[in-house]
N, C-alpha and C positions, 0 to 999 in steps of 0.2 A: 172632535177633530183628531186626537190624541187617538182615539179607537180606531179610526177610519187609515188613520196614516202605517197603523202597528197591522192593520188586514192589510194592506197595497203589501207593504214589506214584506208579510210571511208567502203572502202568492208569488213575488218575486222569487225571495231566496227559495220555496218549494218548486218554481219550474225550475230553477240552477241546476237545485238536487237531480231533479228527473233528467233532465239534458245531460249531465255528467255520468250519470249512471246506464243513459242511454247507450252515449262516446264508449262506455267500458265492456255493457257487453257486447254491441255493435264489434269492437276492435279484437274480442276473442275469437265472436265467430268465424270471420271475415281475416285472419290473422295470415297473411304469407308466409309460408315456409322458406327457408334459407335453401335455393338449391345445391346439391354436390359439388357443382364447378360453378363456378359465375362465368361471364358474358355469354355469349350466344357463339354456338356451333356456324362454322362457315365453312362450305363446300369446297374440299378438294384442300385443306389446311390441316393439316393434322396436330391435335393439341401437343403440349410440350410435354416431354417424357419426364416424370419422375427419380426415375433412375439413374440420372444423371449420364455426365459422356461415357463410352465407350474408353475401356483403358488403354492408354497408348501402348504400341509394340513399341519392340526392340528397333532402332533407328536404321536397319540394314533393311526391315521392311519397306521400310519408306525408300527408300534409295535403292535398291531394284526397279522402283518406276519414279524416282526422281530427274529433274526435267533441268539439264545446266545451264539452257535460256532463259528459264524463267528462275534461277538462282541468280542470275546475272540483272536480273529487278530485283531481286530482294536486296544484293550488294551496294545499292543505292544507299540504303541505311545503312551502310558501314562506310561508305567513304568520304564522309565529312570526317572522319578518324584515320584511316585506312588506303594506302594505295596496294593494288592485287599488280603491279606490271612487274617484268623481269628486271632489277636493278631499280626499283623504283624506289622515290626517298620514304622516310619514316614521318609519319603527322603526330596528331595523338598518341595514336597507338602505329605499332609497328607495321612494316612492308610486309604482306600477306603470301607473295608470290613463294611457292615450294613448300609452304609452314606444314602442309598433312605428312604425318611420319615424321616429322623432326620432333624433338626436345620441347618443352616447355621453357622460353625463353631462349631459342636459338638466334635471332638476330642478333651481329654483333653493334653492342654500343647504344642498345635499346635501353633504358630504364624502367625493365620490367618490374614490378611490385615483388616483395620477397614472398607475399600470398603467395605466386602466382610461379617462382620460380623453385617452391618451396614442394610444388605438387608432382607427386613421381611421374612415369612413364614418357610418352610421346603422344602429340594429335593424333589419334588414330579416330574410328568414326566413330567411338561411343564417348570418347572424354571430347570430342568438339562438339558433339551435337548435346552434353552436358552443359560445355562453356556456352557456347548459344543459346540452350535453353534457359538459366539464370548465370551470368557468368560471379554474382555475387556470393551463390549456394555451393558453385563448383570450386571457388577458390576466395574463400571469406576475407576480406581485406585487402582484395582487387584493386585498383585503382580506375577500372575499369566502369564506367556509371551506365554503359548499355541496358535495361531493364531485360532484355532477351526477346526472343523468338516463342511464345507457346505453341504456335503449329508446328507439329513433327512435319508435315510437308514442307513446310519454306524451310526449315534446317537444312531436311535433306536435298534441296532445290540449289541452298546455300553449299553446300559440303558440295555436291556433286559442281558444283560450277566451280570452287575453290580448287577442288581436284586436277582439274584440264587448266590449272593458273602455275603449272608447272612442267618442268623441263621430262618429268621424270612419273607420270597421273600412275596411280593408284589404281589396282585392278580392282573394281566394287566390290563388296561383297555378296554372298550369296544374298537372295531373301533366305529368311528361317522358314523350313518345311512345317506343314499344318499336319497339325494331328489329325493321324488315320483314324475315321470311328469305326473302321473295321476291325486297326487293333485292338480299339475298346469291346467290342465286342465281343471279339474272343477271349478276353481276357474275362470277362463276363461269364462265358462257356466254358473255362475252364476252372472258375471257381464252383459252377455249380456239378462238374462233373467231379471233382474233389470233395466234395460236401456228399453224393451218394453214396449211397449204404453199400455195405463191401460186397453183399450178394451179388449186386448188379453189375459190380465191375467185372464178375468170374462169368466169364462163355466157357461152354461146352467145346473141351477140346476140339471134339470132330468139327465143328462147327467154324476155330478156326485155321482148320485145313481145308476147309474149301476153297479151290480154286477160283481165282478170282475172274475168268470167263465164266 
């Protein structure tokens, strides 16, 4: 009986063996590779760029085709804090009307943060579209808890609509001109015409007296 039960068990545990060793090399051959991207490719979707965003310009870009209607949405999020009218009173934060080109803390009787009054110049359109973008990073100990604006568009949607909130609007600024690659070019050309050998720079007197018809 004893014999009979030790053959049942070794035919068991030997098909185990076989069936497990099957599973292993079945699973080599047969093995998926990891593709380079995972999910599936879909038409007319283009996957997401690596290289992350594009670096924002200087804020005058943006504001050459900044839109005061649609800053005039964006101000929504400012006035649970903020009134933009002429004469109009002070909430959390200060009366907005005429603020671009003034002082940093020009409202009288405001309680501006000494962060904040402490920061030189005037709103002009690079230190407001600073303050808009983290007003925490542009004047450290703010009192101001707005998280900011990261689209350079609604800034300048914002600024350009704050601008016509005054007696007295601001002439925009230019856009900043785009580099010429034709100056690059030549500049390219005149390094390599500096770089040849001096024989080649010498013409044949007569050669230049000819007439140039």
């Amino acid at each position: 009986m004893d014999d009979r039960f030790n053959t049942i068990a070794g035919w068991v545990l030997g098909a185990g063996i076989v069936a497990l060793g099957a599973t292993i090399v079945t699973g080599e051959i047969f093995k998926p590779e990891r593709p380079e991207k995972m999910g599936y490719p879909i038409e007319g979707v283009e996957a997401e760029s690596d290289g992350g965003a594009a670096a924002e310009q200087p804020i005058a870009f943006y504001l050459a085709s900044a839109d005061p209607a649609k800053g005039a949405q964006v101000f929504k999020k400012c006035a649970a804090c903020h009134t933009d009218t002429k004469g109009g009173p002070n909430g959390v934060g200060p009366n907005l009307w005429g603020a671009l080109g003034k002082p940093h803390g020009h409202v009288p009787g405001f309680p501006y943060s000494d962060a904040l009054k402490s920061v030189p110049g005037v709103w002009d359109w690079d230190s407001m579209s600073a303050w808009l973008k983290s007003p925490k990073a542009y004047a450290p100990g703010t009192k101001m808890t707005f998280a900011g604006l990261s689209k350079p568009e609604d800034r300048a949607n914002l600024i350009a609509y704050l601008n016509t909130m005054s007696d007295s609007p601001l002439p925009l600024p230019a856009a900043p001109a785009a580099a010429a690659p034709a100056a690059t070019a030549d500049a390219a050309a005149a390094g390599e015409e500096a770089a040849a050998p001096a024989d080649n720079a010498a013409a044949p007197a007569d050669a230049a007296a000819t007439p140039a018809g």
